[in-house]
C-alpha positions in Angstrom: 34.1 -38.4 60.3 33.5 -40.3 57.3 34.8 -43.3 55.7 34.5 -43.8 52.0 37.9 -42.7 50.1 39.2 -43.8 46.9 43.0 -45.1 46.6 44.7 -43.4 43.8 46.6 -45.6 41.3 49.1 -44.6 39.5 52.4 -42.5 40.0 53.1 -39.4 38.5 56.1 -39.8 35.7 58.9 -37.5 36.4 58.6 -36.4 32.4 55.0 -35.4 33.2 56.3 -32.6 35.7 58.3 -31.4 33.2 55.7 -30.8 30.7 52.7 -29.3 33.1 51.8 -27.8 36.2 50.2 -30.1 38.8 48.2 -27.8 40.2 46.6 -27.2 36.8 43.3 -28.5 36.6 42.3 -32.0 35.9 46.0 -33.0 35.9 45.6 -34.9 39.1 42.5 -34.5 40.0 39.3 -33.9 37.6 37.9 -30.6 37.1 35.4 -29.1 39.1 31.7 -27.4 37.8 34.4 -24.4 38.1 36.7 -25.6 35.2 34.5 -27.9 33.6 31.1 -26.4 32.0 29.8 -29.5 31.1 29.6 -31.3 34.6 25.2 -31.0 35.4 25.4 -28.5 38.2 23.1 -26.1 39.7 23.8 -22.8 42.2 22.6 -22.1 45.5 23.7 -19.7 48.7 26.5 -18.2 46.4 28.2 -22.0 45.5 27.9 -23.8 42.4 27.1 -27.3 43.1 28.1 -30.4 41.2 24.6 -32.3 41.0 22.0 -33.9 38.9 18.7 -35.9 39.4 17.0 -39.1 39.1 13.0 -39.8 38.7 9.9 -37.8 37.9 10.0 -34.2 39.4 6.4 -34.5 40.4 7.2 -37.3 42.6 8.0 -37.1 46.7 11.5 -35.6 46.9 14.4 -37.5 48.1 17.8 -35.8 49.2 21.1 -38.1 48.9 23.7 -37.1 51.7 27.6 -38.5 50.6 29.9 -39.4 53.2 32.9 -37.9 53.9 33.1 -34.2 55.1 34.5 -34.4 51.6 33.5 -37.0 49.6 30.9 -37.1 46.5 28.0 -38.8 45.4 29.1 -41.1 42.6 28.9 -44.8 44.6 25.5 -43.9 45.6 24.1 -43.4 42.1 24.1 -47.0 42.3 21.5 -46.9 44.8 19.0 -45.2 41.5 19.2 -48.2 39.8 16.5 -51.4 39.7 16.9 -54.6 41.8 14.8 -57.3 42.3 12.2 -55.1 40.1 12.4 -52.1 42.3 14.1 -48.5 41.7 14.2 -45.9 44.1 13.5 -43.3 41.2 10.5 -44.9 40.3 9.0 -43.5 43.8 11.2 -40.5 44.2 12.8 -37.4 42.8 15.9 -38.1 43.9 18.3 -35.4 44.1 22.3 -35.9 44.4 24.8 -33.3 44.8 28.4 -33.1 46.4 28.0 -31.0 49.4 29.8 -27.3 49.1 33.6 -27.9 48.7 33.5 -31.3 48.0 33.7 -34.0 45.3 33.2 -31.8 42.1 31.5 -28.8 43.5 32.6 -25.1 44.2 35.9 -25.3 46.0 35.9 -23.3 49.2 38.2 -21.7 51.9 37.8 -22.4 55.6 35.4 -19.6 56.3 32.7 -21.1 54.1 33.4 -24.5 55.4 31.0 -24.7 58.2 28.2 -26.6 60.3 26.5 -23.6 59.9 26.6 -23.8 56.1 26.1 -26.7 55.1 23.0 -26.8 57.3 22.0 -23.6 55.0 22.8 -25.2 51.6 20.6 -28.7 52.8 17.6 -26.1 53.6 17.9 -23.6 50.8 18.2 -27.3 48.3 15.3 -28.9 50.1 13.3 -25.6 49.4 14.2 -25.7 46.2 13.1 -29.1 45.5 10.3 -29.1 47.8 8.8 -26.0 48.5 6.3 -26.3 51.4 6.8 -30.0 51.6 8.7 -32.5 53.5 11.6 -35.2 52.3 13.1 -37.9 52.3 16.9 -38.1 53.7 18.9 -41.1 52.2 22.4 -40.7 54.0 25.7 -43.0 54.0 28.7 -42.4 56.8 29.1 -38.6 57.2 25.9 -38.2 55.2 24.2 -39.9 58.3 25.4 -37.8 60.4 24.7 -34.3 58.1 21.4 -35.9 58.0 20.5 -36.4 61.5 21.6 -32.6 62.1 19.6 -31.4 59.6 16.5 -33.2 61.0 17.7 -32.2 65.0 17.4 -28.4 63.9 14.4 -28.9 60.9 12.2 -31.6 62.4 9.6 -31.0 60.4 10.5 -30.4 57.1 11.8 -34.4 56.9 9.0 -36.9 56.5 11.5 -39.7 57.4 15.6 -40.9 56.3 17.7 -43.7 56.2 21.1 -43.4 57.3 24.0 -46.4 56.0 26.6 -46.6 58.4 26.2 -43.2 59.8 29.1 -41.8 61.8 28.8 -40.5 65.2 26.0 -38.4 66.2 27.9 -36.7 69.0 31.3 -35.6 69.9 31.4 -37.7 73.0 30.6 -40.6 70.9 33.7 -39.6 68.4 35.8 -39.6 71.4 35.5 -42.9 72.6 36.1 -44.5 69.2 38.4 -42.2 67.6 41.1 -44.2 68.5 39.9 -46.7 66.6 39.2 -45.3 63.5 42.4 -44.7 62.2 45.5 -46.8 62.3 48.5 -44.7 62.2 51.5 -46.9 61.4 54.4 -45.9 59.9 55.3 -48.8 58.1 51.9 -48.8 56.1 52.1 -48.5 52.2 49.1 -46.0 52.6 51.3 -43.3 54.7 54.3 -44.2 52.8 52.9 -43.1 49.4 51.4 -39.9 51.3 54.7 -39.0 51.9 56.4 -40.0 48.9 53.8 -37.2 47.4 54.8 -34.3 50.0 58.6 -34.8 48.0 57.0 -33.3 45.5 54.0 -31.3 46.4 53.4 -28.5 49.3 49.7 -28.9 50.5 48.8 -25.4 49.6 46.1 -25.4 46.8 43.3 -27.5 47.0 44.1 -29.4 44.3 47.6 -31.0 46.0 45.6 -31.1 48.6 43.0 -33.3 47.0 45.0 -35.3 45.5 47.3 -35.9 48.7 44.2 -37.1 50.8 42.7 -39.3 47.7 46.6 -41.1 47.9 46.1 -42.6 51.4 42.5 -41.8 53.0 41.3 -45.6 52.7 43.9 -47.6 54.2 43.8 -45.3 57.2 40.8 -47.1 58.3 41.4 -50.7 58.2 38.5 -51.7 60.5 35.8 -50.6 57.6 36.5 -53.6 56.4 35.9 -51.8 52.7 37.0 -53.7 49.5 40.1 -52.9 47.9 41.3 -53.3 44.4 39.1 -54.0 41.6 35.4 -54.0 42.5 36.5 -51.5 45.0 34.5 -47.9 45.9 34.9 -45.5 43.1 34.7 -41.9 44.2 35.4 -39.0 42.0 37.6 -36.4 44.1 37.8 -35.5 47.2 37.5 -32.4 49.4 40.5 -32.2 51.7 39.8 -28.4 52.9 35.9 -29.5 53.6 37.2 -33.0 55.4 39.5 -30.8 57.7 37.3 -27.6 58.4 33.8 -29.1 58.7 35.8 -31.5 61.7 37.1 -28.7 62.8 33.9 -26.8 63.1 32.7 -29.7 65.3 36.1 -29.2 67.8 36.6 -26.9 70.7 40.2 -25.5 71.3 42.1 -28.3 72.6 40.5 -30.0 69.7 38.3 -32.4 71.0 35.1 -33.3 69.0 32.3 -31.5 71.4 29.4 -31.4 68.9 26.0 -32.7 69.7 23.2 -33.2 66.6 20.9 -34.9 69.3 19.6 -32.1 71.2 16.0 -31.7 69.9 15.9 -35.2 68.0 13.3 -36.2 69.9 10.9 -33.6 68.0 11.1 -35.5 65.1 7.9 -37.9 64.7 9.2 -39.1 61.8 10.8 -43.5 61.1 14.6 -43.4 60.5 16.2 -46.6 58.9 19.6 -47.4 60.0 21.9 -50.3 58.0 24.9 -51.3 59.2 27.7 -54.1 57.6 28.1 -56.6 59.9 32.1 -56.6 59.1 32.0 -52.5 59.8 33.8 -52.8 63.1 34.0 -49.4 64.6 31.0 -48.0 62.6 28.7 -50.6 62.0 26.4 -52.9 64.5 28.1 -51.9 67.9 28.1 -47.8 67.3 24.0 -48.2 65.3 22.7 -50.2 68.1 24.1 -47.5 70.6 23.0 -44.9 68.0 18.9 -46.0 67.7 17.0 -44.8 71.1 18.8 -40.9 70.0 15.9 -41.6 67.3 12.1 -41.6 68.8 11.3 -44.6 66.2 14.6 -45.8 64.7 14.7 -49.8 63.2 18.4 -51.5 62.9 18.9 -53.4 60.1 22.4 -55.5 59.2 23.5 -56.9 56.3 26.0 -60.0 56.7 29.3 -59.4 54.7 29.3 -56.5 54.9 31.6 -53.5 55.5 31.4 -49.6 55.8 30.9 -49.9 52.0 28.1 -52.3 52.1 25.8 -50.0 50.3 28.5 -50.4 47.4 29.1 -53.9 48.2 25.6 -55.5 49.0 23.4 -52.9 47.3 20.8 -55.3 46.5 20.3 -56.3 50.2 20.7 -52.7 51.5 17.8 -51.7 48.9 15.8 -54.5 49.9 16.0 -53.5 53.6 15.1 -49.8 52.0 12.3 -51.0 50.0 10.4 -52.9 52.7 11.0 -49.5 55.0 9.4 -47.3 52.3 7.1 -49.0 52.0 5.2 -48.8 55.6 3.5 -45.7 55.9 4.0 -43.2 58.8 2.2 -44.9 62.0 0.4 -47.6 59.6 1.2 -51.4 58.2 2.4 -52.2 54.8 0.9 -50.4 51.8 
């Protein structure tokens, strides 16, 4: 479902298997909040998260939803800091975390890996945050559609969100583009070095399992149009047992996407935000236009140049798109 991967660089040097394990921590991945103490985490529902904050606790609470199933929060940290004047954390508590079993939280197994759960872990976070109040969703690819879920079953505990590039909000709507997501060649570099790594690793831990998905994830989705090489993405790790079994979740048998996160949408009064990158070709304009009257008041905005990583990419548009949204106030003109 999402889009956002890292590409690995480097090889590992035959010497170097001789001299540790590689399923060791932090040999080819980094540590979790599991292994590593000094990683700003915090523990909810029985998983200890990898998060920290941004911005005055006393302020309106803003939850930030990573893309993936799987991915972590670290490229949207750049959507805390001040452009043009203007910081989200002047206005906001913001709150970012990698959701259960992902980027440098808790790792899980595929019974804890749920729809179900993660819906659990959003609530019990936003009432831990905001106790008896409403937030503010701020959700790229995957987060987009974890977001609009949250809000389909909790209308009223969101006051409004803004979803970047958000992913499908249906399965029928993953079924008709799934076959464009992905380009499964053999002769790509991306598939090649995925299976250079199986020579040497079984995908059995979640640590070769990490690693094996952070090798090749990106070039399997050429149509993001996402930049590569230096200036590219940076993630910290991905969550390969998350990215399967939260997909899974949203399958029936014959494993066909059957999920629908639209059902009661319509009972949320709140203004959704949607940005798209113009390059984004299977997830950007085309599917968000399509994606907007699921909303009750949803506004489309798109910012030229840019591709599924156009939050990354073109962060000072995207925030001044943000800005001028935040600022209207429910059912009113500009503040």
């Amino acid at each position: 479902m999402g889009a956002r991967w890292l590409v690995v660089a480097g090889v590992v040097a035959l010497t170097a298997c001789e001299t540790m394990t590689m399923s060791d921590p932090g040999n080819l991945v980094p540590r979790t909040v599991m292994e590593d103490s000094s990683l700003p985490s915090l523990t909810i529902n029985g998983t200890r998260l990898h998060a920290e904050t941004r911005g005055d606790p006393a302020k309106p609470v803003m939850v930030v939803l990573h893309g993936g199933p799987g991915g972590d929060y670290r490229s949207l940290l750049r959507l805390a800091e001040r452009y043009d004047g203007y910081s989200l954390a002047d206005h906001y508590h913001m709150i970012f975390w990698d959701q259960r079993g992902a980027g440098l939280s808790q790792r899980h197994d595929k019974d804890l890996l749920t729809i179900d759960q993660y819906d659990a872990d959003l609530l019990a976070l936003v009432d831990r945050f905001a106790p008896g109040r409403q937030v503010t969703l701020l959700g790229q690819s995957w987060g987009g559609i974890f977001g609009t879920s949250f809000i389909d079953r909790h209308p009223t505990r969101v006051k409004e969100a803004v979803f970047i590039e958000s992913g499908p909000l249906t399965g029928s709507m993953y079924e008709r583009i799934k076959g464009q997501l992905f380009d499964i060649n053999l002769l790509r570099e991306w598939l090649n070095d995925v299976a250079w790594t199986t020579q040497f690793f079984s995908p059995d831990e979640h640590v070769r399992m990490d690693y094996q998905m952070a090798i090749g994830a990106k070039g399997a989705q050429p149509r993001n149009n996402v930049r590569q090489g230096p200036g590219a993405e940076p993630s910290w790790r991905e969550g390969a047992f998350a990215n399967r079994y939260l997909q899974e979740d949203g399958q029936d048998g014959a494993a066909k996407f059957n999920y629908d996160f639209t059902a009661n949408l319509q009972a949320f009064t709140g203004r959704v935000l949607l940005i798209a990158g113009a390059r984004s070709e299977v997830l950007g304009p085309t599917l968000q236009q399509a994606q907007r009257p699921l909303y009750r008041t949803a506004t489309l905005k798109i910012v030229d140049g840019g591709g599924h990583d156009v939050h990354w990419t073109h962060t000072a548009e995207v925030m001044g798109h943000v800005r001028a949204f935040l600022a209207v106030p429910q059912g009113g003109g500009a503040q």
